[in-house]
N, C-alpha and C positions, 0 to 999 in steps of 0.2 A: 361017805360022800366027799367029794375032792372040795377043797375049801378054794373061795375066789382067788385068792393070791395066787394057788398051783396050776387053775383051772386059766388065767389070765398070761404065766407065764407061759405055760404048754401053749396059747392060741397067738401068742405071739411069737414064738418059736419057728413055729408049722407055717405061719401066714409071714416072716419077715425073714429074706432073705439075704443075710449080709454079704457083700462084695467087696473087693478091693479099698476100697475109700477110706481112708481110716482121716480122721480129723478129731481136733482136741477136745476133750471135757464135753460140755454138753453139747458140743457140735458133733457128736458121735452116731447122732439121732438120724441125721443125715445119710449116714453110709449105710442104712437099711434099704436096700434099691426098693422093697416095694411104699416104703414110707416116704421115698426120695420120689417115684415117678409120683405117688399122693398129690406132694405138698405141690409140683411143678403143675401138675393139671388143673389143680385148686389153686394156683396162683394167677395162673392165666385164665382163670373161667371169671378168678374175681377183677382181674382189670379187667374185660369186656366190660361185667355188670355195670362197676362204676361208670364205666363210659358211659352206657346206657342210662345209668341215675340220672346224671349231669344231663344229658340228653333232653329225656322225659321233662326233667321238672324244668328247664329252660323252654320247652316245648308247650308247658301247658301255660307256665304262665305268660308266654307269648298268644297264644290262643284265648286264653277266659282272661288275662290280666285281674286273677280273684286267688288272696290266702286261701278262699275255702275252698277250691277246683286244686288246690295244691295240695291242700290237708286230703279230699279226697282220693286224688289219685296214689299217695303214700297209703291211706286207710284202705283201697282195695288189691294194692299192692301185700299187702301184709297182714290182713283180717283171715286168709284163708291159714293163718299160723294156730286163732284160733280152735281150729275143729281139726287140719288134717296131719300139724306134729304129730297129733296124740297118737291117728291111724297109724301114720307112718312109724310110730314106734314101735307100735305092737306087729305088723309087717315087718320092720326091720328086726326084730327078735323071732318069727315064727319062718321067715322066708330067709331067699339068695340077697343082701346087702346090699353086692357087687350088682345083680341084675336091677334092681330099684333105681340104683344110684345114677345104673346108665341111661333108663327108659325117660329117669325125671329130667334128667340133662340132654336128652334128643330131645323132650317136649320143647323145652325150655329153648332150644335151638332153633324150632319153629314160631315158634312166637317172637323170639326177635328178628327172625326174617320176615317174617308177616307185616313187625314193627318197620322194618328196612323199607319192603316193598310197598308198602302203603305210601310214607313219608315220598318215595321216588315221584309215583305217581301221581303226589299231591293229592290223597284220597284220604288223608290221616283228619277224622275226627277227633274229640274231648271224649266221646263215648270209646271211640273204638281205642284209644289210650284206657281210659277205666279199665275195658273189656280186656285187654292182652294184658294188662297190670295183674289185675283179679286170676285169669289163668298165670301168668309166669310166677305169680306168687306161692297157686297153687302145688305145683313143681319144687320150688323152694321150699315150702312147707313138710311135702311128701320126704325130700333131699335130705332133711334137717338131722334128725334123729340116727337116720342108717351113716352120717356123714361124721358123727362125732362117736356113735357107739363101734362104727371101726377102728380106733384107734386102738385096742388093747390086739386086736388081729396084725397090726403092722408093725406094733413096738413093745418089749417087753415094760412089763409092768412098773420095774424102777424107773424109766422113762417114759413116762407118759405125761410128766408133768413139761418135760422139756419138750415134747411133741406138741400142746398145748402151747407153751410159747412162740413155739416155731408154728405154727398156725396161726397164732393172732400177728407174728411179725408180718407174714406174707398176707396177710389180709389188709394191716392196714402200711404195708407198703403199695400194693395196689390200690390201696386209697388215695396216697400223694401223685401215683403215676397214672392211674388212673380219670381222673380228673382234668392233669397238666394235659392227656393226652386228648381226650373227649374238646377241652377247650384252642385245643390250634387245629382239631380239626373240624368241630365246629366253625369256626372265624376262616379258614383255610380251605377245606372243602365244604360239606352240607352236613344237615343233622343225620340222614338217614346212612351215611356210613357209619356214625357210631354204632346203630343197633346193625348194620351186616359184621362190623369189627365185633362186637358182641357175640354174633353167633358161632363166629370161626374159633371164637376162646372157648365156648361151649362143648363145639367139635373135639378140640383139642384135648378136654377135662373127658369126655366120653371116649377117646385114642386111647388115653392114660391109662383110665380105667380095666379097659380091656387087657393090658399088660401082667394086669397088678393080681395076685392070687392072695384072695381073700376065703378063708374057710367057713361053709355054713352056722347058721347059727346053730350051738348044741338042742337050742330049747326047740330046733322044728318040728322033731319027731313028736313032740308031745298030742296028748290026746283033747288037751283041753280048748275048750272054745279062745275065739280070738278075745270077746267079750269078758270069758274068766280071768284069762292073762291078762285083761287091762284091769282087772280090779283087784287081781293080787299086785301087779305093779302100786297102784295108788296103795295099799295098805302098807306096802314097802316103805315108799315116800312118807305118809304119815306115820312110821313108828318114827324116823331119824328129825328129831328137831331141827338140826343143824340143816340138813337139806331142806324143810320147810323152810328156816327161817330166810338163807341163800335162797329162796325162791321168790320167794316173796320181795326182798330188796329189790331182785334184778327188774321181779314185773315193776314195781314200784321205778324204778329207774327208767325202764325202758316206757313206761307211761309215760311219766313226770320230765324225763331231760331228753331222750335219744330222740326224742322228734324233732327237736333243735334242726336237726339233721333236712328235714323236708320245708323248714323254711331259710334256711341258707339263700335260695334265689331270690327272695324278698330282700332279705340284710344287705344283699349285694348289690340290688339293682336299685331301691329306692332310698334303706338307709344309709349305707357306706359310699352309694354313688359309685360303685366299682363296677361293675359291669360284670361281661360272661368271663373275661380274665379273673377278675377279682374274684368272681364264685370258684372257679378251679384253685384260687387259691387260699380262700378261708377253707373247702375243702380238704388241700393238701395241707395245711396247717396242721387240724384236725389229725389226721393221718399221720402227720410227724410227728408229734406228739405221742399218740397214741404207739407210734414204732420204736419210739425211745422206754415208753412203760412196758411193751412185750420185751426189749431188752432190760430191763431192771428184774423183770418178773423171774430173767433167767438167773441170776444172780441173787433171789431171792427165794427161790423153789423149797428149799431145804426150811426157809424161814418157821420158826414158832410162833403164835398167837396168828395164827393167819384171820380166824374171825376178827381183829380188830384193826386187822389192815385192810382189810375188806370196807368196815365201815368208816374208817375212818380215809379210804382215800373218794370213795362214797362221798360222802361230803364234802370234801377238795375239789371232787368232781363238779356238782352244784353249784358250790361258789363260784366257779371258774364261769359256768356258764351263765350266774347272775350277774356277772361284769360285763362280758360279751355283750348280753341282751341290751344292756345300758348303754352299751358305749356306740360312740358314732366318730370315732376314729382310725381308722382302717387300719394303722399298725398295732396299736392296742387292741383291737380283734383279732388279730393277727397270733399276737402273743397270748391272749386269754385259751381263743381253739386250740393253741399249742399247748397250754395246760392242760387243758381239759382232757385232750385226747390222754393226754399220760395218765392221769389219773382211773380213765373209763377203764381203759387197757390194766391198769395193774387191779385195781378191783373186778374186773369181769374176768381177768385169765384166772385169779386169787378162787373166785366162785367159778368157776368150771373144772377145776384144780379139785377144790372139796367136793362135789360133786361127785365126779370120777371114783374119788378114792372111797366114797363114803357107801356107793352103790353096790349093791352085790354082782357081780357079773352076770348072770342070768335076768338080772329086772334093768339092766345098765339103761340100755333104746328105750324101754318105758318110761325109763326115769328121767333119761335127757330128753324125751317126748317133754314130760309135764314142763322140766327147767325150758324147756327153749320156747313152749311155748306163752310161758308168763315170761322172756324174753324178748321174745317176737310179736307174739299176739295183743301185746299191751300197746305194740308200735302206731299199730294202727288207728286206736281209739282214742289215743295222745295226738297224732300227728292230726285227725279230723277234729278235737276240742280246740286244739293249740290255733289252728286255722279260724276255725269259728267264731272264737274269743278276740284274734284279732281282726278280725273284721268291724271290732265294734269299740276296743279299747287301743289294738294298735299293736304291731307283730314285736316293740320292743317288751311291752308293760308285759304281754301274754305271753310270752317266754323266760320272761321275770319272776312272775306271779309262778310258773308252776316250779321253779328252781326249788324257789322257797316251799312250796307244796312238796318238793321232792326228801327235801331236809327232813321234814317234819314226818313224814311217813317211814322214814329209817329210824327216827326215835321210837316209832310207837312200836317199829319191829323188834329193837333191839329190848325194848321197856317190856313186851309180853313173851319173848321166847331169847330169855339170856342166857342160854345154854351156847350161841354162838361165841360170845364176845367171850369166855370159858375157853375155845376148844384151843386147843395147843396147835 
């Protein structure tokens, strides 16, 4: 039997074709044209989104003027991470990747023109936001797993950790510009070009797509139910501690801190007194931040004791955003987001990084099923408590309260499965 590491280089051989471009050290990753048109279509599909974020949630809470209409339109934006990662993994391991990848991204393309054409017509309800939230999240959800278990198909195996940084660079570099942009054109033209500017990024990542020669999954042929191969995936997942243990932080994090994220238009509007400018730029903070830790990340690939830079930026992370929550001075928010983001970034590329390498290549999409969706699917049930609670005690104390919440749930992971904070 061909062992992962031979099985990973041969599919990145076949599936990445190098061209002219030669660039230094770990910018090498780049001159692989099919990981180059990748990273370019996934950049542009992720500024649209942002646009759209920024949109939405200035959208609803102009509409309900309610945390909890905010916490739920993020909760039904990202509850279907819950149930349809998991699908989409096991799809993305038995089926065409490439064909998934495109369908979820023309969906996704009609639903923000739907989002577009409503807003034009002035016909845009609180519901029909939920409603196109809940499907576009759908799409995302489906997207999730085929989107990160192709990386060993476009880059060889000793590069896949620099592929990963170059992915979160361009993720949250469209987080700073993405924002700046959504807010002058918000103030400048109307909301409903953000969600048409959206679709056209969609398009875009679907043109991309179509260029890009992605090789089937080996595991199609197989006989086994879809059902069997999601239960050997989880028995996968549960033999490797370390992948438990990284799973568990990330849901824990992505509960407890990353909903910070869907009240941003609250901090801006009523506690920092900044407005829709100020939200694209606690946003693009965030983002800078976050772009500076995919660069450290690059320069720390090779790094030893990775489990304890995990947890211990983990917590850097938290604190960052317990200051934030407190503070009501818009440059010191300013600077806290810009922490923060460095921190999320060098702990979440750090736990995607292990991940990767820890998974067999046959159960890879399963496994980053389960990881993205105690990533994703936690977002949701955070971003709807986070809302809830402040309705009653107040969107700084409930952004505070779960920081501290978030700390305390990294102790008890690292205190029951310390095989992490061990691994070299």
């Amino acid at each position: 039997m061909t062992s992962p590491v031979v099985q990973e280089e041969s599919a990145a051989t076949s599936g990445a074709r190098v061209d002219r471009w030669r660039l230094p050290g770990a910018f090498e990753v780049l001159s692989l044209r099919n990981y180059r048109l990748f990273w370019i279509g996934t950049f542009l599909a992720n500024l649209g989104v942002w646009m759209q974020n920024i949109a939405l949630g200035w959208v609803v809470l102009e509409l309900t003027n309610s945390t909890f209409f905010l916490g739920l339109q993020a909760f039904a934006a990202s509850i279907p991470s819950l149930v349809f990662v998991l699908v989409g993994g096991v799809i993305a391991d038995r089926y065409d990747r490439k064909g998934l990848m495109q369908a979820t991204q023309l969906a996704a393309f009609f639903f923000a023109l739907a989002l577009g054409v409503l807003t034009s017509l002035g016909f845009l309800r609180i519901w029909q936001v939920i409603l196109l939230s809940f499907l576009s999240g759908t799409a995302a959800a489906l997207y999730a797993p085929a989107n990160q278990a192709v990386l060993p198909d476009l880059v060889p195996a000793e590069k896949i950790a620099y592929a990963i940084a170059f992915n979160s660079a361009q993720f949250n570099v469209s987080r700073i510009i993405g924002p700046a942009v959504a807010g002058f054109v918000l103030v400048n033209l109307d909301t409903a070009s953000c969600f048409y500017l959206n679709a056209i990024t969609l398009l875009a990542l679907v043109f991309m797509l179509i260029r890009i020669a992605i090789p089937a999954p080996r595991t199609g042929a197989s006989r086994s139910s879809g059902w069997e191969q999601f239960k050997s995936g989880l028995s996968h997942f549960y033999e490797c501690k370390e992948i438990l243990a990284v799973t568990l932080l990330v849901g824990a994090e992505s509960f407890f801190a990353l909903c910070i994220t869907s009240m941003l238009p609250v901090f801006a509007r009523d506690v920092l007194a900044a407005g829709l400018h100020g939200l694209a730029r606690l946003t693009g903070s965030l983002g800078l931040g976050a772009l500076v830790g995919a660069l450290f990340f690059l320069r720390t690939v090779r790094q030893r004791h990775k489990g304890r830079m995990v947890v211990n930026s983990l917590n850097c992370f938290y604190a960052a955003i317990f200051l934030f929550a407190l503070s009501r001075n818009y440059y010191f928010s300013l600077l806290t987001l810009t922490v923060a983001g460095f921190f999320m970034v060098t702990a979440n590329s750090t736990m995607t990084d292990l991940v990767q390498k820890l998974s067999r290549s046959e159960y890879r999409a399963r496994i980053m099923g389960v990881y993205i969706t105690a990533s994703l699917g936690s977002v949701p049930l955070g971003s709807l408590l986070v809302g809830l609670l402040a309705e009653f005690i107040g969107v700084q104390w409930s952004v505070a309260s779960f920081a501290v919440l978030a700390v305390a749930s990294t102790y008890l992971v690292v205190r029951y499965l310390p095989e992490l904070m061990s691994y070299e």
